[in-house]
N, C-alpha and C positions, 0 to 999 in steps of 0.2 A: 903771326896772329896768336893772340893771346886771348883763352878762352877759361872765365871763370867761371866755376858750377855753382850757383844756390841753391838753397836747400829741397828747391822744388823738384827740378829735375834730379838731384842726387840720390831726391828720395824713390822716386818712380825709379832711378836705375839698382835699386835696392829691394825692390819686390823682387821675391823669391821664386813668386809661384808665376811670372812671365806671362802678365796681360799683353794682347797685342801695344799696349803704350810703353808698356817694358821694354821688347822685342824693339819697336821702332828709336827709343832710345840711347840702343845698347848700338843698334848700329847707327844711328848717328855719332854719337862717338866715335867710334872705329871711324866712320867714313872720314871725319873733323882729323883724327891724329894719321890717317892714311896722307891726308893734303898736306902734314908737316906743322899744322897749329897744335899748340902747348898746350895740353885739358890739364886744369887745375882745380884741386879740391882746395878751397880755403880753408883755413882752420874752424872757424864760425858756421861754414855750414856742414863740416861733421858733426861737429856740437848740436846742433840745431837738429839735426835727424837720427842722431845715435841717442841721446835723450828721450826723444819721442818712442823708437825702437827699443829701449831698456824697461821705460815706464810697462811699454806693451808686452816685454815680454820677448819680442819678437828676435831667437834667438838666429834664426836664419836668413831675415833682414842684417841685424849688426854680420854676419859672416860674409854676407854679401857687401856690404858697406866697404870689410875689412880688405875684400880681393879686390873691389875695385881702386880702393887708395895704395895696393901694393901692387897691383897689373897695369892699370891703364894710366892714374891720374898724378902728377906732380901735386905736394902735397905742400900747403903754404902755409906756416905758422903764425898767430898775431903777436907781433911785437911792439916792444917801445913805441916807436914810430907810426904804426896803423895807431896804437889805440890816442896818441898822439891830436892824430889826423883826424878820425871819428870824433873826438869830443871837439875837436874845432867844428867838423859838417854837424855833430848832434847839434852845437850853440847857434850856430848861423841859420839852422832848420826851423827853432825855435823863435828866433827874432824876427823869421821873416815872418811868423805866422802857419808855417808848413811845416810840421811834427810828422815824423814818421811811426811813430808808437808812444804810449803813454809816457809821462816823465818818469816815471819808476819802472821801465821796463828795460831790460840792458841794449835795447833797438841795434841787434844785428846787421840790418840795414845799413846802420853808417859803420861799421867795421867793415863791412863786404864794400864801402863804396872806398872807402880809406884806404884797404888792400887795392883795389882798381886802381886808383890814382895814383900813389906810390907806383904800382908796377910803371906806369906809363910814363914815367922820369927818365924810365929807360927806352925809351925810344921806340917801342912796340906799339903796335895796336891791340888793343885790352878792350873787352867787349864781358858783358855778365850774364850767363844764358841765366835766366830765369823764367819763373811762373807767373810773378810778380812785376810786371813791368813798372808799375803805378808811380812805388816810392821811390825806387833806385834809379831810374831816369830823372830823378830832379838834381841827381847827385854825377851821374855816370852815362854813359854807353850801357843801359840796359835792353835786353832783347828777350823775346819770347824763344825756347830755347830751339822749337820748329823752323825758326825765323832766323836763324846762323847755319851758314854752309860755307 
């Protein structure tokens, strides 16, 4: 099994100062890679919380950010082929009437679902823990990230 992070949960495993929500997500992970599923950090939702963490300042967030993409998480870069794939799901989202974020917004959404689906060419099951079930579910195997074991 294959288990994508967005930015939701990446960002809660990035708090420093270790809210009980912290704490329960630090070991879910561990429990997820103890079973032998593959934690993957997408390229997009580093982006997407290292951003937010720079703007703020937050130099102890980004250092936490950094140990978990170099201790626990396989780390996924966007390529050719995702961003490929994304603008095919952004055009199809729009046709149907079902937009994920403004037209002028770079809607990470469909890059995390385009990495999803791509992975799953290869034979795995690929599942997206997220915060966000809403958007990404109309694209993908999206879950709340409580909700994967």
């Amino acid at each position: 099994m294959i288990v994508l992070l967005d930015s939701g949960p990446l960002g809660i495993l990035t708090n420093p100062k270790g809210p009980p929500v912290t704490v329960e997500c630090q070991l879910w992970v561990e429990s997820l890679l103890f079973k032998g599923y593959r934690m993957i950090l997408p390229e997009i939702a580093d982006y997407e919380v290292r951003r937010e963490l720079l703007r703020a300042n937050k130099l102890a967030g980004i250092k936490r950010l950094n140990e978990c993409k170099s201790r626990w998480l396989e780390y996924l870069p966007i390529t050719t082929p995702v961003i490929l794939k994304a603008a095919e799901l952004w055009a199809a989202s729009r046709q149907a009437g079902m937009p994920t974020a403004d037209p002028k917004e770079l809607d990470g959404d469909v890059i995390l679902a385009a990495q999803c689906l791509l992975l799953r060419g290869g034979g795995e099951a690929v599942v997206i823990a997220t915060t966000n079930v809403g958007h990404l579910s109309r694209f993908v195997d999206a879950r709340h990230w409580r909700d994967i074991d």
